[in-house]
VEXFI-330638 format. One record per residue (C-alpha): residue number from 0; residue in one letter; x, y, z. Coordinates in steps of 0.5 Angstrom, whole numbers, padded with zeros to 4 digits. Last residue first. Layout:
# VEXFI-330638
{NUM; 'A'; {X; Y; Z}}
...
This chain:
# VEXFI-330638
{358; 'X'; {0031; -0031; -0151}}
{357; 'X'; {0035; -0024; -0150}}
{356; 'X'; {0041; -0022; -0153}}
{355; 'X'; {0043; -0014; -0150}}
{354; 'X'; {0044; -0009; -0154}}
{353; 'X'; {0047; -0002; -0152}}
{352; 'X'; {0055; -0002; -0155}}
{351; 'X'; {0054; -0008; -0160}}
{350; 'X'; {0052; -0015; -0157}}
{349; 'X'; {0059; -0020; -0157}}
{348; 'X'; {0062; -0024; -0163}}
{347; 'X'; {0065; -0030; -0159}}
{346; 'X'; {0073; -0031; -0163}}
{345; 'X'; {0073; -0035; -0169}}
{344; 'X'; {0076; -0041; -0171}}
{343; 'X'; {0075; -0046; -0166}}
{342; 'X'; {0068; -0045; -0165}}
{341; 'X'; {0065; -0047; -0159}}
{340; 'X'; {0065; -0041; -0156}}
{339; 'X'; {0060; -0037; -0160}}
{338; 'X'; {0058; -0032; -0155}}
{337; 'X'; {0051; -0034; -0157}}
{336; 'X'; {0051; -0041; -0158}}
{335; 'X'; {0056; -0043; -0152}}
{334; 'X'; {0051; -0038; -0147}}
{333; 'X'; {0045; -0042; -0148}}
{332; 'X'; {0049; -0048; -0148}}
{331; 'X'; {0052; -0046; -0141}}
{330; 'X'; {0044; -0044; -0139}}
{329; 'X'; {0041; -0051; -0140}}
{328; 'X'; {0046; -0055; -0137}}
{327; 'X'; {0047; -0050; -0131}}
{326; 'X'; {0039; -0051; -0130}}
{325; 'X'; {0040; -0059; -0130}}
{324; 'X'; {0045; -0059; -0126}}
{323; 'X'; {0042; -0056; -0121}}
{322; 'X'; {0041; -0048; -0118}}
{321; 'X'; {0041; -0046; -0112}}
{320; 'X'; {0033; -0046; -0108}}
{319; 'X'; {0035; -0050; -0102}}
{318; 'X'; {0032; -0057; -0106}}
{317; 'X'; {0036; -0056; -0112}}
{316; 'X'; {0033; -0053; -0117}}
{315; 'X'; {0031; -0053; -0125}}
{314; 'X'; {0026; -0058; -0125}}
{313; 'X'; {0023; -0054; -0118}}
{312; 'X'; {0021; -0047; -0124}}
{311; 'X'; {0015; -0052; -0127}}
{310; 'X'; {0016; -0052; -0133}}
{309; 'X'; {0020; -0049; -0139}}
{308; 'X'; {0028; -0045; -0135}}
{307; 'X'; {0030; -0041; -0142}}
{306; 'X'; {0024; -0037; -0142}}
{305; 'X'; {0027; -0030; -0138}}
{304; 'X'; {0034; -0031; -0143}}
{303; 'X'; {0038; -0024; -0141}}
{302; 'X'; {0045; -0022; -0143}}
{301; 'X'; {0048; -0016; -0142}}
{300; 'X'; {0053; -0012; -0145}}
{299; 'X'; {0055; -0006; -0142}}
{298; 'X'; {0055; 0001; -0146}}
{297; 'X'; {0052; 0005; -0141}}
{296; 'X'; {0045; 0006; -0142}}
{295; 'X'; {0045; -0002; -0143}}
{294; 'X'; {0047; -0003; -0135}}
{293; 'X'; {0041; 0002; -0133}}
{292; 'X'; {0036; -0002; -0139}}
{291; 'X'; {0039; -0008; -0135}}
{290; 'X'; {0037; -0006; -0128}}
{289; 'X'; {0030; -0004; -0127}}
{288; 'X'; {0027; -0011; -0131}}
{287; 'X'; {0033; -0015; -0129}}
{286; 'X'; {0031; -0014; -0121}}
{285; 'X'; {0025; -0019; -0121}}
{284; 'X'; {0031; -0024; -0121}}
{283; 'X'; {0027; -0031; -0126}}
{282; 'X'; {0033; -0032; -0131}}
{281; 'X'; {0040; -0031; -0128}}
{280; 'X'; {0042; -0024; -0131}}
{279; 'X'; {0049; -0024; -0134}}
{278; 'X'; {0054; -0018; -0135}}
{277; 'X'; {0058; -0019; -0141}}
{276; 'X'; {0065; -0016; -0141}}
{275; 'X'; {0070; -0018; -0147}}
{274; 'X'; {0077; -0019; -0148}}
{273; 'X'; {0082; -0015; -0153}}
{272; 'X'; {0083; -0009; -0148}}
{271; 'X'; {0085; -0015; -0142}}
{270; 'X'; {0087; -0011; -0137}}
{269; 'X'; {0085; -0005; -0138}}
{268; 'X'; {0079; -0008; -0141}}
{267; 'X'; {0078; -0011; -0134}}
{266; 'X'; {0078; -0005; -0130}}
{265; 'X'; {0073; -0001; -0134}}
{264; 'X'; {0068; -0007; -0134}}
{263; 'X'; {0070; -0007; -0126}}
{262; 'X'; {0068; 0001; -0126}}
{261; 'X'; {0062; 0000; -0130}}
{260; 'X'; {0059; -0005; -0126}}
{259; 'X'; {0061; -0001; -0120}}
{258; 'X'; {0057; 0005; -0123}}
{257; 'X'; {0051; 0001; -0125}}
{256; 'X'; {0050; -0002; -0118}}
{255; 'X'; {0051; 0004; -0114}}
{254; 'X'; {0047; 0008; -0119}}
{253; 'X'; {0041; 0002; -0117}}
{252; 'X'; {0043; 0003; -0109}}
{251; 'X'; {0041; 0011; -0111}}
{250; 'X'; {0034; 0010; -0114}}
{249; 'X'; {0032; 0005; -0110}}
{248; 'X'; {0034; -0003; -0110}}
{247; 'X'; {0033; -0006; -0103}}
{246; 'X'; {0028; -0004; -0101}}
{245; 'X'; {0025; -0003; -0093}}
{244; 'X'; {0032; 0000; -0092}}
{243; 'X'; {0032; -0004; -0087}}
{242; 'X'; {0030; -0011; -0086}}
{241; 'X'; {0024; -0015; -0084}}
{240; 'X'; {0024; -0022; -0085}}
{239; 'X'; {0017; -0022; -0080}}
{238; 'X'; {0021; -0028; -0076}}
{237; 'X'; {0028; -0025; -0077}}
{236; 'X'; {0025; -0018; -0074}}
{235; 'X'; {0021; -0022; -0068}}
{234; 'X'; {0027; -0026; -0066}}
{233; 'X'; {0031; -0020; -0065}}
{232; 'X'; {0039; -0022; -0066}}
{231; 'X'; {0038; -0018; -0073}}
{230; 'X'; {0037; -0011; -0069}}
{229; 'X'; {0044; -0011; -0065}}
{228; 'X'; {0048; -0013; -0072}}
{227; 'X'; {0044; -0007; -0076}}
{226; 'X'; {0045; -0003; -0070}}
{225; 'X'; {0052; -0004; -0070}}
{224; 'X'; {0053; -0004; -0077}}
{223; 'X'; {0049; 0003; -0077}}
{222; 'X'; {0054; 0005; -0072}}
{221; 'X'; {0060; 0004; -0076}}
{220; 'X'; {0059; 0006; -0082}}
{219; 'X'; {0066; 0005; -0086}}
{218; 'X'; {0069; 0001; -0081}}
{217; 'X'; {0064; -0005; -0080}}
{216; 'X'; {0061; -0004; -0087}}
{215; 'X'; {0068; -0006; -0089}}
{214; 'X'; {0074; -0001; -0093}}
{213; 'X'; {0070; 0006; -0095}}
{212; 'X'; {0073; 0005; -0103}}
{211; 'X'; {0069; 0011; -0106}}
{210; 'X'; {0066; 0011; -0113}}
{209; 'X'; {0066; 0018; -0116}}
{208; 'X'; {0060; 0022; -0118}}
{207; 'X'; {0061; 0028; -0113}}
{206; 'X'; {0061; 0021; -0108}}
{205; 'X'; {0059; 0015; -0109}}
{204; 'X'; {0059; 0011; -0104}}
{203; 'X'; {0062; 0004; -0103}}
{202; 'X'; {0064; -0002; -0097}}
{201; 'X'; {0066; -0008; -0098}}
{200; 'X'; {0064; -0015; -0094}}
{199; 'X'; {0066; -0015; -0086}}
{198; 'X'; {0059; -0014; -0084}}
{197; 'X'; {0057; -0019; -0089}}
{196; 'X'; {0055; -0026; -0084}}
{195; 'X'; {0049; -0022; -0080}}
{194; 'X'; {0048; -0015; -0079}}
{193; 'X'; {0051; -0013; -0085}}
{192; 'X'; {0047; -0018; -0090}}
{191; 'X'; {0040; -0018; -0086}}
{190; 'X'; {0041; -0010; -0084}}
{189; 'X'; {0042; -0008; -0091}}
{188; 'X'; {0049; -0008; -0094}}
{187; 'X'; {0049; -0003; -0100}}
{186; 'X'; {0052; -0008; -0104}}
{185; 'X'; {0050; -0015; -0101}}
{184; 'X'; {0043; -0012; -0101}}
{183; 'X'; {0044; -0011; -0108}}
{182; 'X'; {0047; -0018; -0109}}
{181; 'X'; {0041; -0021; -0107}}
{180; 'X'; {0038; -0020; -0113}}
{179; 'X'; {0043; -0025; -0118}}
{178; 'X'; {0048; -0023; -0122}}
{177; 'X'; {0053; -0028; -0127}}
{176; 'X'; {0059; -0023; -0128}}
{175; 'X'; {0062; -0026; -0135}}
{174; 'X'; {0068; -0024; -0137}}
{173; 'X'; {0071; -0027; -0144}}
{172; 'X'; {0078; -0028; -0146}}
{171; 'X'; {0084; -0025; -0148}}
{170; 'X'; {0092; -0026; -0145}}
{169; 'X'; {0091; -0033; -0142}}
{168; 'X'; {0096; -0035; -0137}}
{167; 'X'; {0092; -0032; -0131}}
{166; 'X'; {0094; -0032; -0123}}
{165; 'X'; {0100; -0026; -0126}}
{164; 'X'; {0095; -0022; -0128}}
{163; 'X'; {0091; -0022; -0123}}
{162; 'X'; {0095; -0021; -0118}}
{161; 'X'; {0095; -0014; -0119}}
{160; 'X'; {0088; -0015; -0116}}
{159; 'X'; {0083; -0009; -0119}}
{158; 'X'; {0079; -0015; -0122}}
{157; 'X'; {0078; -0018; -0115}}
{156; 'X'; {0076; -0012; -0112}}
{155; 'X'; {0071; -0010; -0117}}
{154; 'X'; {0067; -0017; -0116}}
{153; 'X'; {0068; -0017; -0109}}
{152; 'X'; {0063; -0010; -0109}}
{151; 'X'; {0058; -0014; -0113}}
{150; 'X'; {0057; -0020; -0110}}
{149; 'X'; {0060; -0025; -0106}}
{148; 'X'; {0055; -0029; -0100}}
{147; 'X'; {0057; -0036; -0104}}
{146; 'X'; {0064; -0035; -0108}}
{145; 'X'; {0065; -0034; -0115}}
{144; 'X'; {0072; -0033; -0117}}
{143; 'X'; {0072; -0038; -0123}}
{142; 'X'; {0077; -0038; -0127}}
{141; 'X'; {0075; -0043; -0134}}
{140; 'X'; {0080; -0045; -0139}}
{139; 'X'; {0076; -0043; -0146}}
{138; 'X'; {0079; -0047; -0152}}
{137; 'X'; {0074; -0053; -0152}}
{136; 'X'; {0068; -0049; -0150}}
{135; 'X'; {0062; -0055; -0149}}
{134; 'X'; {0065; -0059; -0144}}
{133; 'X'; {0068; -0051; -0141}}
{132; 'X'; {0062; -0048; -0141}}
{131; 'X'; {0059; -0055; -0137}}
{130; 'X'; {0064; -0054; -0132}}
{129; 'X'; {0063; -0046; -0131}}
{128; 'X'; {0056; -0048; -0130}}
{127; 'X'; {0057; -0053; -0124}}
{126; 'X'; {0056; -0060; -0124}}
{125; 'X'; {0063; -0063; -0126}}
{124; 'X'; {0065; -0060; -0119}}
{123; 'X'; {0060; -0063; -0115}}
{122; 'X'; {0053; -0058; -0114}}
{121; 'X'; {0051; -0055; -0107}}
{120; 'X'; {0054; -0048; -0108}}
{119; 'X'; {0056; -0048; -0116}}
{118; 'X'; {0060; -0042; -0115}}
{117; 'X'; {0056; -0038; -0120}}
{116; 'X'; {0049; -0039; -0117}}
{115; 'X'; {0054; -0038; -0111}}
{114; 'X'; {0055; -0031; -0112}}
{113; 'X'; {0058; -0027; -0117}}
{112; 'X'; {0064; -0028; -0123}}
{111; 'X'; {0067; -0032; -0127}}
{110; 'X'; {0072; -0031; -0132}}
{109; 'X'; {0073; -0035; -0138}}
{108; 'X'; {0081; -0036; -0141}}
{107; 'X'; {0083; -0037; -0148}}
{106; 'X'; {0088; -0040; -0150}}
{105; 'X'; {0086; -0048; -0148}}
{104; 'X'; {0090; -0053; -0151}}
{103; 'X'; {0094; -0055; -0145}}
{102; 'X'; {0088; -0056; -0141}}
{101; 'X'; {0086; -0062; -0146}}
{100; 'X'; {0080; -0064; -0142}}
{99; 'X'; {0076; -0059; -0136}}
{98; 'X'; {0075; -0061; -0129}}
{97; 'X'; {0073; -0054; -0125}}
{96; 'X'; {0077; -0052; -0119}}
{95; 'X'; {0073; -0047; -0115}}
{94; 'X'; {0078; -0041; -0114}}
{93; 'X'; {0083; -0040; -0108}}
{92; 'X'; {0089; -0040; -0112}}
{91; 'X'; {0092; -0047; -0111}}
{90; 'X'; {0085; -0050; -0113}}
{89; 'X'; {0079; -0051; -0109}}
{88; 'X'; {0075; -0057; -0109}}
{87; 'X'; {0067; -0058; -0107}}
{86; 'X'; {0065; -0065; -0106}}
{85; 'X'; {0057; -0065; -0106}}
{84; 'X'; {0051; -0067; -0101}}
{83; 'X'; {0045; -0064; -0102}}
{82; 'X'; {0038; -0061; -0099}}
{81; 'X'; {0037; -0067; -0094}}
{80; 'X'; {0031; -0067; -0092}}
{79; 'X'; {0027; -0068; -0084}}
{78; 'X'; {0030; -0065; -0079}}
{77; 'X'; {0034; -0060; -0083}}
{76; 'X'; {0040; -0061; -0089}}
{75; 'X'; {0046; -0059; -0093}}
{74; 'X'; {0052; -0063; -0094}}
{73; 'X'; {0060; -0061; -0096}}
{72; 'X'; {0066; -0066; -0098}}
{71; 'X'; {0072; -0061; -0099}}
{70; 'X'; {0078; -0061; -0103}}
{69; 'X'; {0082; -0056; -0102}}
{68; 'X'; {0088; -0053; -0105}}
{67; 'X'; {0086; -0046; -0103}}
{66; 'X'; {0082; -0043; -0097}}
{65; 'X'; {0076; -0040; -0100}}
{64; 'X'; {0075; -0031; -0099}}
{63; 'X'; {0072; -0028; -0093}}
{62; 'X'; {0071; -0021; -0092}}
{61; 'X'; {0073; -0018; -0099}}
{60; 'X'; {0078; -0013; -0097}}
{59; 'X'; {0081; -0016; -0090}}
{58; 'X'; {0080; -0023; -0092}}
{57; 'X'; {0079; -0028; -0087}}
{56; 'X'; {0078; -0035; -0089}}
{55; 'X'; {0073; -0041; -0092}}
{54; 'X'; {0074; -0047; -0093}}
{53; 'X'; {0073; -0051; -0085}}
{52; 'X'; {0070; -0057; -0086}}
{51; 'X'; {0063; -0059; -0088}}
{50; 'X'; {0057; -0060; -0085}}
{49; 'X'; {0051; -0054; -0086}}
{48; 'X'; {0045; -0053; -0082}}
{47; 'X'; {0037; -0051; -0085}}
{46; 'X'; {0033; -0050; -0080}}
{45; 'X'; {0025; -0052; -0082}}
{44; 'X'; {0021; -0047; -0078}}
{43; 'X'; {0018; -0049; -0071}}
{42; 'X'; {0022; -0046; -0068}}
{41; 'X'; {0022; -0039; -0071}}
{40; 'X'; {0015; -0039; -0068}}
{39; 'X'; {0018; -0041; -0061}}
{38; 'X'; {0023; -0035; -0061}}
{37; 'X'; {0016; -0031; -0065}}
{36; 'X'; {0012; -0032; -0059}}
{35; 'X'; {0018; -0030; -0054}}
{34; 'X'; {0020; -0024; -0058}}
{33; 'X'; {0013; -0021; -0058}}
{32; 'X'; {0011; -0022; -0052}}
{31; 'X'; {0018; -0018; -0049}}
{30; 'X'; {0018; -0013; -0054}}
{29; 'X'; {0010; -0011; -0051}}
{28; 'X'; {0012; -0011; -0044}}
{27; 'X'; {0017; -0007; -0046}}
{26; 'X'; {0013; -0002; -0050}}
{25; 'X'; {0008; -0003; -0044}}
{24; 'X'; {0014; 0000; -0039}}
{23; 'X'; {0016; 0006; -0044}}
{22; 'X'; {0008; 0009; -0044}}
{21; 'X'; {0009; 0008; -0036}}
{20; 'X'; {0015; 0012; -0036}}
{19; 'X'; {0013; 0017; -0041}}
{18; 'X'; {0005; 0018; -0038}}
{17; 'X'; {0009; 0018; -0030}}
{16; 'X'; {0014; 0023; -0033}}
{15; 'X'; {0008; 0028; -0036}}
{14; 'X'; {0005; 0027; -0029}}
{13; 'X'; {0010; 0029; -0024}}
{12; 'X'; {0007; 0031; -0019}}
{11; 'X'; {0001; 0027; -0019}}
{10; 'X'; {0004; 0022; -0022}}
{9; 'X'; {0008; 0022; -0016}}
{8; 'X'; {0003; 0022; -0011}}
{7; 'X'; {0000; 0016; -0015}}
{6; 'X'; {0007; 0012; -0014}}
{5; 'X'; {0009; 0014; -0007}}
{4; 'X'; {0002; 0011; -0005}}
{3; 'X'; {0002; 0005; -0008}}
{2; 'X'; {0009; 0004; -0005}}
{1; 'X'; {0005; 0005; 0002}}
{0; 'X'; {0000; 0000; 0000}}
């Protein structure tokens, strides 16, 4: 009774702070409700775990790159289905290593850039799409620089590596940057990529039209990140899938993207002024429709096949959503026939400044 009593006076006296202080207690009492319904909520979904041993390590530009000479056997499962089991190996240079005949007599070189759809991710190393190119392209040594989490950013980085060059016997050849939606928030990292495994991953702005190295999300803004890390730990924010910024791609993400795009494509012709740089659009990203017409704006060729993929979209993945053999198969033909790799004589005839091939 006699803390009642000191309560109710001091609302009296003080009622503003009395509203602030009880308005502040129900937030709480709400905060709580909601994170224990959706911890038990989050439970009772299907969690998906990993075995394999230890292939990647730290880096201080991309935040993480594969362990070299490697061979790793990898699954992927939950409580109840198994998404895949695979061998995953890793050459001298910390590439996914792709099986090819007669590599002696292959004088071009095919690069590989993007996530793990170019990777490969729960596919063996005569399954993935470089492995399928190559079976079809007999002068075209493939180096595959995709990793599962890279992006955009890891992209320009690693083309930019002075090592480049000296890891690359081959002087000529073709890029391709293999893109998919999660890149953009991998470019900008949102709240479910640098609060969770991205927070180490490259950090650019656009500053008076420059593209600025800003290092790590972690170094470049601080406190965002920390924010980003502290709201991913809620169970309410990971059950309702929230992230900030709400969208992703917006006007100023999208001029991002197209002007680190540019500056990889920039990058590799100084390197390599007689190859080619194509930007590929995995079939079925929402994101194609707003990004490719910036892309073609800037002279970059893109190539896009919407219809590739007939029937049910399940045919062509593996159980987690990665692409399967199948849909590698599909797509490396595809890609074979336009660029004309398979043909010993003559090099790829890319799209003309502005133009895209499209299925």
């Amino acid at each position: 009774m006699r803390v009642r009593r000191v309560l109710v006076r001091f609302a009296q006296r003080h009622p503003r702070l009395a509203a602030t202080a009880l308005g502040l207690l129900a937030a709480f009492g709400i905060l709580v409700l909601s994170e224990t319904l959706c911890y038990a909520l989050n439970a009772r979904r299907e969690h998906w775990t990993f075995q394999s041993r230890p292939m990647l390590r730290p880096d201080p530009t991309l935040g993480y790159r594969l362990r070299p000479n490697r061979r790793v056997p990898r699954s992927k499962s939950s409580e109840t289905r198994l998404a895949y089991y695979c061998w995953h190996t890793i050459d001298q240079y910390g590439r996914r290593h792709t099986p090819v005949a007669e590599p002696d007599a292959r004088d071009r070189f095919l690069f590989l850039f993007g996530g793990s759809f170019a990777f490969g991710d729960g596919l063996n190393d005569d399954q993935t799409l470089a492995s399928h190119i190559a079976g079809q392209a007999p002068r075209y040594q493939p180096c595959v620089f995709a990793c599962g989490g890279y992006g955009t950013a890891h992209m320009l980085i690693q083309i930019q590596d002075p090592a480049l060059l000296s890891e690359v016997p081959q002087s000529t050849g073709i890029a391709l940057y293999l893109f998919t939606d999660p890149h953009i928030p991998r470019l900008i990292g949102n709240l479910e990529v640098a609060g969770t495994f991205g927070k180490r991953f490259p950090y650019y702005t656009v500053e008076n039209g420059q593209v600025l190295y800003r290092g790590s999300f972690e170094e470049g803004r601080p406190f965002t990140t920390w924010c980003y890390r502290l709201l991913a730990k809620s169970h309410t924010v990971n059950y309702l899938g929230f992230s900030l910024p709400l969208h992703a791609l917006n006007p100023r993400s999208a001029d991002l993207f197209v002007r680190i795009v540019a500056e990889s494509q920039r990058a590799f012709n100084l390197k390599y002024p007689d190859a080619t740089f194509y930007v590929l659009f995995y079939p079925g990203m929402k994101f194609t429709a707003t990004l490719k017409p910036l892309l073609e704006q800037q002279g970059i060729p893109c190539l896009d096949y919407p219809d590739l993929f007939p029937g049910p979209p399940e045919s062509y993945r593996l159980i987690d959503g990665h692409p399967n053999e199948h849909a590698n198969e599909l797509l490396a033909a595809r890609l074979v026939q336009d660029l004309r790799l398979d043909d010993a004589a003559t090099p790829e005839a890319p799209p003309t400044a502005g133009e895209s091939v499209v299925d």
